[in-house]
N, C-alpha and C positions, 0 to 999 in steps of 0.2 A: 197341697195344691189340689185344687178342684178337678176332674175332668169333666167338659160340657161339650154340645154337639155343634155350637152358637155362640159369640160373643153375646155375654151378659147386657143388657139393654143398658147400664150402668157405662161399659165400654163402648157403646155404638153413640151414646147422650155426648159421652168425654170425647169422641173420635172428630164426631159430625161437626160439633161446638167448638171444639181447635177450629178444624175447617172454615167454618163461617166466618170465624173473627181473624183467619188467616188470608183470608180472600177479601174481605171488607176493608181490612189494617195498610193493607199493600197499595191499592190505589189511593188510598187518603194520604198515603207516603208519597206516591208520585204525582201526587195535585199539590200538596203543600209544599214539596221540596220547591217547583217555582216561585210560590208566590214571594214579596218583599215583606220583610222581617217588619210585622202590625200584631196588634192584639187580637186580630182573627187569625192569625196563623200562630201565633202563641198558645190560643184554645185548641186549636187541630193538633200540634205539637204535643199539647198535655194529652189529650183524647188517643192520640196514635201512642204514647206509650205507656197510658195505663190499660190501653187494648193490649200491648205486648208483655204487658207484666201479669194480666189474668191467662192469656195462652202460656206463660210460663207456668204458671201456678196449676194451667188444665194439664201441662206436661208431666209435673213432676203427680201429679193423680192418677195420669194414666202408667207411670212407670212406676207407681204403689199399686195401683192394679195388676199389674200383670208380672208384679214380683210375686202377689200370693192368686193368680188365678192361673189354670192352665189355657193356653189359645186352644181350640175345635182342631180336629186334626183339616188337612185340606180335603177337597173331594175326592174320591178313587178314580177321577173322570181326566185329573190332572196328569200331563205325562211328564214324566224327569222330567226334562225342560223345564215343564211348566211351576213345576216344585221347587224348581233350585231359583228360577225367576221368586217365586212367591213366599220363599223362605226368610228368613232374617238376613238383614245384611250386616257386614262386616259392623260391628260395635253397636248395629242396633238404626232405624229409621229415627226414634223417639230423641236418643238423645246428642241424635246430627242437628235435629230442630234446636233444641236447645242451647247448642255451643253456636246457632249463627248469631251474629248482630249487624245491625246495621252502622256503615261507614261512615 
């Protein structure tokens, strides 16, 4: 494993790029969930879950990332608190994302 001061630009590209398509995917899920069952909400239907199949696929990238990279330590500016806030959570942030699905 690496030690770096910074998340590699490679992690912040994978971090940011979840993000976008995780904020984009979400409302087109709660526009389409109304509409009546047409070939335009067919299209939205396919479009919303090959958006959640490429966030899977950014998932499981970032979690081969940072099995062989080491994370930046936190700031020294951080108090406990702030450290145990900003620490890993129980079993990991990454792969709570990818055990959800939609109902």
């Amino acid at each position: 494993m690496t030690t770096a001061t910074r998340y590699t630009k490679t992690a912040i590209a994978l971090h940011w790029l979840a993000a976008l398509l995780i904020f984009a995917t979400f409302p087109l899920g709660v526009y389409m969930h109304e509409l009546t069952l047409s070939p335009f909400k067919l299209k939205l239907v396919s479009y919303h879950k090959w958006i959640g199949v490429t966030i899977f696929l950014l998932t499981v990238a970032r979690l081969a990332w940072r099995a062989t990279h080491t994370p930046p330590p936190l700031p020294e500016a951080n108090t406990a608190g702030g450290r145990r806030v900003c620490g890993p959570a129980p079993g990991g942030g990454t792969p709570h994302l990818s055990a959800t699905r939609a109902g």
